[in-house]
Structures are given as C-alpha cells and as structure tokens.
Backbone as CSV, one residue per row, in Angstrom:
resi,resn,N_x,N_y,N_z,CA_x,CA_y,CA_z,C_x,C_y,C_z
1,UNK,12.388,-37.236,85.418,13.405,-37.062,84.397,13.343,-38.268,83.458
2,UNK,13.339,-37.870,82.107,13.330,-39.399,81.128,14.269,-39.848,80.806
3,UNK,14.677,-40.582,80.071,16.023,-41.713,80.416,16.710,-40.647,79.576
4,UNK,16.478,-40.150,78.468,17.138,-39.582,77.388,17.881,-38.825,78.626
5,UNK,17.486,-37.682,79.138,18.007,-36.850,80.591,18.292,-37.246,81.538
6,UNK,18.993,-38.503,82.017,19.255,-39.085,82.744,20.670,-39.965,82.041
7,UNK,20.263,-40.466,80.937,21.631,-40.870,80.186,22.626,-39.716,79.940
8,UNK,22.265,-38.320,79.384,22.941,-37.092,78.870,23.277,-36.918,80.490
9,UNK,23.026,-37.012,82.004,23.406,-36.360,82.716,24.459,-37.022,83.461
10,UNK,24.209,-38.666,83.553,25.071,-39.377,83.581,26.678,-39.329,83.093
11,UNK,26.777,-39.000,81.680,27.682,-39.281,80.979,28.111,-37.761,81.280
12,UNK,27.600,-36.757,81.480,28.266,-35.280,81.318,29.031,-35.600,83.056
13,UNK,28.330,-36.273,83.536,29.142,-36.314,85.202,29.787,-37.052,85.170
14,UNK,30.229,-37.742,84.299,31.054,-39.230,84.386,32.072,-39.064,83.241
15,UNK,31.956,-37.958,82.779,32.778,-37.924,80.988,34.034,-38.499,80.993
16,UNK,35.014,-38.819,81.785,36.190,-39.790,81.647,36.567,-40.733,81.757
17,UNK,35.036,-40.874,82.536,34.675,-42.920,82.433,33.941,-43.159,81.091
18,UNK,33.297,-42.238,80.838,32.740,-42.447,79.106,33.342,-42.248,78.028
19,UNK,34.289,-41.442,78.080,35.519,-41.282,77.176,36.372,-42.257,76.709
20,UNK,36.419,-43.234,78.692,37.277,-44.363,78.589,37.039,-45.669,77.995
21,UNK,35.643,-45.629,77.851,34.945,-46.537,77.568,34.713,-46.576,76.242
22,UNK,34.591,-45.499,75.624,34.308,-45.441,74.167,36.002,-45.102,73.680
23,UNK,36.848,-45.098,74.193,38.349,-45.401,73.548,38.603,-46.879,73.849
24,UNK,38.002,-47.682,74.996,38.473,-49.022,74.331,37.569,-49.511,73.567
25,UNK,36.706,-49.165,72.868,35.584,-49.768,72.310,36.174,-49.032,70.688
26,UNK,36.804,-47.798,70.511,37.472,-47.647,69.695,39.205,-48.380,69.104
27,UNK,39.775,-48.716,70.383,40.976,-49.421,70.560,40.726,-51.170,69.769
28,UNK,39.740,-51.866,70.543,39.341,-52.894,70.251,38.873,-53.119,68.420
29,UNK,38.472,-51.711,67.855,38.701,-51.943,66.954,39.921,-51.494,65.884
30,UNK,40.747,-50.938,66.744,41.490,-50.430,66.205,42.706,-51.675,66.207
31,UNK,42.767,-52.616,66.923,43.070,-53.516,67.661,42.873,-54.437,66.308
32,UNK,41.828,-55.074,65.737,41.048,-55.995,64.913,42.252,-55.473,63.848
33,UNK,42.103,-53.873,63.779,43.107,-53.675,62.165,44.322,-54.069,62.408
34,UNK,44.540,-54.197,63.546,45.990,-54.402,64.055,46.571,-55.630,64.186
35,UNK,45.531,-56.251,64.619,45.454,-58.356,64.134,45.400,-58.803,63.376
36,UNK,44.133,-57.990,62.529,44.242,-58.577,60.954,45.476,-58.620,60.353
37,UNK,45.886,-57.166,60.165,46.919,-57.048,59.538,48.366,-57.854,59.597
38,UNK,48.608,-57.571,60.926,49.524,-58.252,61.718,49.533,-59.895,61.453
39,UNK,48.652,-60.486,61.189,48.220,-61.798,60.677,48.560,-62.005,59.522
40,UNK,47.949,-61.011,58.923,48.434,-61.417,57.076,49.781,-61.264,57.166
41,UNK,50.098,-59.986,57.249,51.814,-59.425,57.125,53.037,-60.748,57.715
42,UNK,52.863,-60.983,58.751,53.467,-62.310,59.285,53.257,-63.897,58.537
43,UNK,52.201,-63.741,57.731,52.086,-64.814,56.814,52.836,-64.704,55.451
44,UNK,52.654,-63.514,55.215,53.958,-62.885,53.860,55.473,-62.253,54.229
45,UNK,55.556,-61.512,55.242,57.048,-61.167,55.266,58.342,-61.755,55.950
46,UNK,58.178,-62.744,56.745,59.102,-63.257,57.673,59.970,-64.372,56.433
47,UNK,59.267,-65.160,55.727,59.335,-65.627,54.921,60.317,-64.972,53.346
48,UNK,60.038,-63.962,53.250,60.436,-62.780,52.218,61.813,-61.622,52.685
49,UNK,61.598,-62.151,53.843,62.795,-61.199,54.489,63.053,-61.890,55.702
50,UNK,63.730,-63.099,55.697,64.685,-63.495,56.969,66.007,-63.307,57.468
51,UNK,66.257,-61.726,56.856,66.968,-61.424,57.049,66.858,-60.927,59.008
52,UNK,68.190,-60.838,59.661,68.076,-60.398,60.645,67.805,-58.757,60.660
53,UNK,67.395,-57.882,61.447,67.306,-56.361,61.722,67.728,-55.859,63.107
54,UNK,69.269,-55.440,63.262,68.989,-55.184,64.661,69.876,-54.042,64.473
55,UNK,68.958,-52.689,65.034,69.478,-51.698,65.049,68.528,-51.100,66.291
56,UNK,69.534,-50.295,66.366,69.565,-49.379,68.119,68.911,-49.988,69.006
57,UNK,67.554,-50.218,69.600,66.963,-51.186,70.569,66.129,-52.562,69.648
58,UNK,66.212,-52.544,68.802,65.398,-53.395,67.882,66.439,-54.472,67.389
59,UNK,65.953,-55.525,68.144,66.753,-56.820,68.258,66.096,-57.862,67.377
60,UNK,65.693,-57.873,66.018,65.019,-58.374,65.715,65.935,-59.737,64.602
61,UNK,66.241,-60.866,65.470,67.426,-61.470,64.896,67.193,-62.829,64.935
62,UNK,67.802,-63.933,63.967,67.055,-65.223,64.189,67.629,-65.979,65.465
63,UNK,68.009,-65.220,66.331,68.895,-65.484,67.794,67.313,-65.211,68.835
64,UNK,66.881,-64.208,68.780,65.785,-64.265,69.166,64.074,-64.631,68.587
65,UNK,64.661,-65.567,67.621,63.318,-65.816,66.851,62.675,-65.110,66.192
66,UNK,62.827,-64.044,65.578,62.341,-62.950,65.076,63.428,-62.366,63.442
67,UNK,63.135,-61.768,63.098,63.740,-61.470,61.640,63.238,-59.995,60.681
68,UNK,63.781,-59.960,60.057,63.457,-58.634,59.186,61.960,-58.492,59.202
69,UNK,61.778,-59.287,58.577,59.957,-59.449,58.154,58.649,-59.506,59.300
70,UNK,59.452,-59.996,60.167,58.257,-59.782,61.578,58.472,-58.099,62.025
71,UNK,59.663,-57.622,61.990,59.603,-56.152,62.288,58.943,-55.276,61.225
72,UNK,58.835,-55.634,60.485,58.209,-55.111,59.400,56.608,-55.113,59.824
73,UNK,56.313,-56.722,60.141,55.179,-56.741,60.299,54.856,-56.105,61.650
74,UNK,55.229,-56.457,62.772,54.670,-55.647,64.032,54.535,-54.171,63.841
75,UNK,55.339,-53.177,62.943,55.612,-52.352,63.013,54.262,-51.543,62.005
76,UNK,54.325,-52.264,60.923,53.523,-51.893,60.223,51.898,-51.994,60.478
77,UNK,51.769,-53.008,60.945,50.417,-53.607,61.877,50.205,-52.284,63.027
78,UNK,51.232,-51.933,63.796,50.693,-51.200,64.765,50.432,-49.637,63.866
79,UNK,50.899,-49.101,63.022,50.787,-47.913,62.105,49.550,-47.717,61.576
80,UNK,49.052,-48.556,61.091,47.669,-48.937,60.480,46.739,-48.715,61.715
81,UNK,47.013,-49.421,62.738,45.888,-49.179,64.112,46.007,-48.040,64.688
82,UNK,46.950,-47.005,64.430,47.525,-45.790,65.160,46.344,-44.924,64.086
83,UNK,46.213,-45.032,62.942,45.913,-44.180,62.055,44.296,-44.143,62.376
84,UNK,44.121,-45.772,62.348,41.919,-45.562,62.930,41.986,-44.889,63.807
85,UNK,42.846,-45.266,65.219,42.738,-44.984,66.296,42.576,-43.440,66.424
86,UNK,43.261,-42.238,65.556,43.734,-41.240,65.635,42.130,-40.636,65.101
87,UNK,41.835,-41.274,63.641,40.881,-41.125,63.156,39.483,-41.032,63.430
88,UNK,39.335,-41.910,64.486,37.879,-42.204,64.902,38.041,-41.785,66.254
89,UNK,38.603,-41.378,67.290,39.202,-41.017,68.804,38.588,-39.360,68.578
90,UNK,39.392,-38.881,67.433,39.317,-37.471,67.502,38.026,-36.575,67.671
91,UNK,36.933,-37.430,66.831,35.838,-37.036,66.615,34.793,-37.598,67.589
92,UNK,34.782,-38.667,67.794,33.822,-39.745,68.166,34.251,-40.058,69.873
93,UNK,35.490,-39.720,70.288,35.642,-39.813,71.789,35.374,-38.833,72.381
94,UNK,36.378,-38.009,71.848,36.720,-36.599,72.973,36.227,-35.452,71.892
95,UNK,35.746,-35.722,70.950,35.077,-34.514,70.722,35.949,-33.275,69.983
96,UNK,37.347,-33.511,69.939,38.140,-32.730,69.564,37.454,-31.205,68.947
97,UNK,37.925,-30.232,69.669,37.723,-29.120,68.431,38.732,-28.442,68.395
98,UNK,40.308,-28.826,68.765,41.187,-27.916,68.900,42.117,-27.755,67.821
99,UNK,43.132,-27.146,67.342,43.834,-27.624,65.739,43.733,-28.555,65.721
100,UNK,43.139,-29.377,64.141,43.615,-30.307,63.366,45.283,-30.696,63.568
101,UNK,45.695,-29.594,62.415,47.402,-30.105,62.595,48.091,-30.065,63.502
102,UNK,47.843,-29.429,64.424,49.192,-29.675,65.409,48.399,-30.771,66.261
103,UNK,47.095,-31.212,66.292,46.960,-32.206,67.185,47.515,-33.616,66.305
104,UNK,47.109,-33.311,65.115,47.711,-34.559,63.860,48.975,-34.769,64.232
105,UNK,50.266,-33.610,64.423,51.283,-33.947,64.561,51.719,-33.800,65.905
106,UNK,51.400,-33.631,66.919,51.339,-34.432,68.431,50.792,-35.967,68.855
107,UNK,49.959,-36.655,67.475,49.812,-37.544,67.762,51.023,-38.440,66.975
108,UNK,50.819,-38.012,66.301,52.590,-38.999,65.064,53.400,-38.738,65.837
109,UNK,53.946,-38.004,66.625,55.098,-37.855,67.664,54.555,-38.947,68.618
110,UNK,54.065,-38.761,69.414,53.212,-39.863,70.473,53.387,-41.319,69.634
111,UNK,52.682,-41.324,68.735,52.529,-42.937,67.922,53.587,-43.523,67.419
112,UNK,54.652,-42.836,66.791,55.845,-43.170,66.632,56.354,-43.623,67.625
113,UNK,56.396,-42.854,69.100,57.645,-43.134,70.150,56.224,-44.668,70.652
114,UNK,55.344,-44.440,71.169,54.951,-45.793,71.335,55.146,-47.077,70.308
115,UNK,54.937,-46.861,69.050,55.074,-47.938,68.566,56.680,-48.504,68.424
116,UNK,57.585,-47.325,68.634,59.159,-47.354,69.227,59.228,-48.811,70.578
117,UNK,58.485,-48.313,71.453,57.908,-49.046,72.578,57.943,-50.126,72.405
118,UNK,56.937,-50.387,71.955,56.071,-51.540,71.450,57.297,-52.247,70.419
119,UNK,57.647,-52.009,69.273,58.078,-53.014,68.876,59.547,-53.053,69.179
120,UNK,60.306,-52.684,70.582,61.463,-52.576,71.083,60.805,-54.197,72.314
121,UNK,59.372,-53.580,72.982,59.034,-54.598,73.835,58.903,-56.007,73.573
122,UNK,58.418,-56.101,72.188,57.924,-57.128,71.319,59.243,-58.095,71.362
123,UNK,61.104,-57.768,70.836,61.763,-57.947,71.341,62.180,-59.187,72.317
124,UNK,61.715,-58.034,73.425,62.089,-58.475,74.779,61.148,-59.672,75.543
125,UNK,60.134,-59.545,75.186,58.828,-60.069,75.591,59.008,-61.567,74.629
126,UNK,59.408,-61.305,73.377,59.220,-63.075,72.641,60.716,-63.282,73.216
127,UNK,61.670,-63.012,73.591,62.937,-63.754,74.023,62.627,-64.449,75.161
128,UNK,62.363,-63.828,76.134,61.669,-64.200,77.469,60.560,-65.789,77.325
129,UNK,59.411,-65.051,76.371,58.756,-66.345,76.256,59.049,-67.559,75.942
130,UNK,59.867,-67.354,74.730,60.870,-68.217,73.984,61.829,-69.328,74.887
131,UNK,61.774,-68.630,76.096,62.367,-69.301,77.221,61.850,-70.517,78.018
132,UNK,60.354,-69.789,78.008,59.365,-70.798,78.715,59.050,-71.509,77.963
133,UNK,58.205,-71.380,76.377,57.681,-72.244,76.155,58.102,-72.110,74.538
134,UNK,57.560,-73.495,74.088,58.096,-73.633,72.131,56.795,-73.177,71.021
135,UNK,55.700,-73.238,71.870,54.376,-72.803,71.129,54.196,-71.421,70.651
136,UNK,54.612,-71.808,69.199,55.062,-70.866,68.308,53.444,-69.499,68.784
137,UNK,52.451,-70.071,68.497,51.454,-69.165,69.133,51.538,-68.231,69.982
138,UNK,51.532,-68.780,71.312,52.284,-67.805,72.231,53.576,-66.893,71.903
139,UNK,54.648,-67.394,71.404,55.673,-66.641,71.039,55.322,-65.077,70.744
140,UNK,54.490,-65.644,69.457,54.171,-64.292,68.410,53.056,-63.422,69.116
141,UNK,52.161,-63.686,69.864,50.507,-63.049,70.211,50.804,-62.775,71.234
142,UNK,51.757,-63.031,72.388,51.792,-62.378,73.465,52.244,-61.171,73.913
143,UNK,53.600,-61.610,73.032,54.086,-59.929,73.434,53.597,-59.006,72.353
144,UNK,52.512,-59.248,71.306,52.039,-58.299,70.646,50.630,-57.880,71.289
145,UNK,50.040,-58.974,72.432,48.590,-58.487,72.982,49.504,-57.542,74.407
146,UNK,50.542,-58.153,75.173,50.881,-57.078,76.235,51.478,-55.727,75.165
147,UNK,52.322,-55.606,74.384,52.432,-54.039,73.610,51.200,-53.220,73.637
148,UNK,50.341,-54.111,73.184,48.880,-53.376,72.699,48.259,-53.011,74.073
149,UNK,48.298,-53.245,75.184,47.776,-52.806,76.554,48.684,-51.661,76.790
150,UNK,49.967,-52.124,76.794,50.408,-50.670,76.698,50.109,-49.342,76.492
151,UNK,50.456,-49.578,74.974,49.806,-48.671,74.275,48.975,-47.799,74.682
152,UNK,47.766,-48.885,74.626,46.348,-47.933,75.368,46.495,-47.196,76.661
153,UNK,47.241,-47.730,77.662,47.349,-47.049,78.823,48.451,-45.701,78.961
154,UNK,49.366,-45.618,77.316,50.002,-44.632,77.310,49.414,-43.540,76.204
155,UNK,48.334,-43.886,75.816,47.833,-42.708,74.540,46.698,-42.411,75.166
156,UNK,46.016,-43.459,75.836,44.131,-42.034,76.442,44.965,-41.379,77.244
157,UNK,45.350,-41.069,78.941,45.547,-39.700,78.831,45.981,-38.679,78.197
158,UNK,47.207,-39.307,77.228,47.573,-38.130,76.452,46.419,-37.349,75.158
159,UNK,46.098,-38.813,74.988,44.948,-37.946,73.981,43.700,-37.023,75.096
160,UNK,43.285,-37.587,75.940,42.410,-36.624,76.413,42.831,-35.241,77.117
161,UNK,43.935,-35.142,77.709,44.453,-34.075,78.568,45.920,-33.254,77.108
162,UNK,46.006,-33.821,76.265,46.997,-33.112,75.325,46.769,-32.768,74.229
163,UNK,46.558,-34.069,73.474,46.585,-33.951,72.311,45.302,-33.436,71.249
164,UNK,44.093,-34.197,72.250,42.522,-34.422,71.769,41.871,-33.581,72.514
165,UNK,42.046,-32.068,72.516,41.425,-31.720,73.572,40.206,-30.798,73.217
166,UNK,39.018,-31.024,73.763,37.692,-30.053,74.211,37.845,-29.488,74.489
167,UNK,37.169,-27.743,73.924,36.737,-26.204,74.232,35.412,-26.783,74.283
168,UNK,34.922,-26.052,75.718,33.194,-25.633,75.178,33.057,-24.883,75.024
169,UNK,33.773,-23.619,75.244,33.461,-22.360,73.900,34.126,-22.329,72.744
170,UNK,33.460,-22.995,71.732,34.298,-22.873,70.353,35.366,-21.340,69.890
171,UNK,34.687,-20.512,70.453,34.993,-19.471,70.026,36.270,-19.267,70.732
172,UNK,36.209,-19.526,72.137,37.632,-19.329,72.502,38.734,-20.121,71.761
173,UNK,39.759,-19.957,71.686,40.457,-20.602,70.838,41.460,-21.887,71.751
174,UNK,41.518,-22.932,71.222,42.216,-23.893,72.246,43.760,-23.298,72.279
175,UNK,44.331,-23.575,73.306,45.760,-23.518,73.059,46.745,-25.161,72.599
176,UNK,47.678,-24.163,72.197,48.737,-25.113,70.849,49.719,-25.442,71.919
C-alpha cells in the first residue's frame, strides 16, 4: 500500500481525531484574529470608554478593573474569531454539506451564547486574578486565553455532531 493509501486510510479510520486536529489548527488561527484584534481594540477602547458596563452577568466596572471599552474589546475580538472559525471549519474540517443557513444560524446561536460565556467568565476570572497578582499582563491574557479553551471545548462537538454536519450521500438530504 503507498503512503498516499495509507494516509487516506488512516484519517478515514481516525476522522475525529483528524477533524480534531485540523479544528485546533483552525482555532489557533482563529485565535491569532482574536489576539490581534483583542490587542489593538484594548489599546484604543478602554481609554475612549471608561465608562463602567454592568448589565445582567457582565460586570464590567472599574471595581473590577475592567470598563466599557475592554467589553467592547473582548467581545468584539471574540466575534471576529467566531466568524473565521465558522468560515474555514465548515468547509475545510468537517466537510459540511448540510444547509448553509440554518447551519449559519445554529452557529450565531452557539457563538453568541459562548461568547455570552466567555465574556461573563472574563469577568470573573480578572477579579479573581486581580486578587493574586498586580501584573497588569496576566490580568488581561489570562482569563481571555482560559475563555478561549473553553470555547473550543464547547463548539467542536457541536460543530461536528450538530451544526457542521456530513452526508455521504449528497443526494440524501441532511436533516434541519
């Protein structure tokens, strides 16, 4: 058997370890848009809006070190990474062939309530730190690198078993 048939047989017996593998390899960059951004945005809005924001779980107040403009930024940072993620996952992981739109809008339901998550955790996670230590670094990157693990461990199954899902008979039609 030549490697070409040996790699294709591998991966067809293994497809959810290869799936998994090529969603964090998609994450990681989805991740980069999510740092970048998150980097700049925190260099322009905290500054521009220190105002406090605290509504329903979103404590974002200069009591906990945080302010209008960092929710802005975490929030917006993770939206931007939701959108590659959605973008390049669909095609390039799992292969999607099932509706477009209703998988489009099963994932904005999903991405919304995680990034709900996430920047409710973000929160909780810099108060806590804020406790231990004064290194403004840590403050900001930690509880935005634990959100982002999150994340990932709450969107591949759903994308592979819900949202993103493979027919191998095209013709049959996926269900909605």
């Amino acid at each position: 058997m030549d490697e070409n048939k040996k790699d294709a047989a591998f991966t067809a017996q293994h497809q959810t370890v290869w799936q998994f593998i090529k969603f964090v390899i998609v994450a990681a960059g989805a991740g980069i848009t999510e740092t970048v951004s998150f980097f700049i945005l925190m260099r322009l809005l905290p500054s521009r809006f220190p105002q406090d924001f605290d509504f329903f779980v979103f404590h974002y107040t200069q009591k906990n070190e945080l302010c209008r403009g960092a929710f802005i930024a975490f929030f917006a940072s993770a939206v931007l990474a939701e959108i590659v993620s959605f973008l390049v996952n669909r095609k390039t992981t799992f292969k999607a062939n099932n509706n477009m739109l209703a998988s489009a809008l099963m994932y904005t339901v999903l991405a919304l309530s995680v990034i709900c998550l996430k920047t409710w955790m973000v929160t909780v996670l810099t108060k806590w730190i804020s406790g231990l230590t004064d290194v403004q670094l840590l403050i900001e990157w930690v509880p935005k690198g634990i959100s982002m693990l999150v994340a990932m461990l709450i969107i591949f199954p759903m994308n592979k078993f819900v949202i993103m899902r493979h027919k191998d008979d095209p013709a049959e039609p996926a269900t909605e």
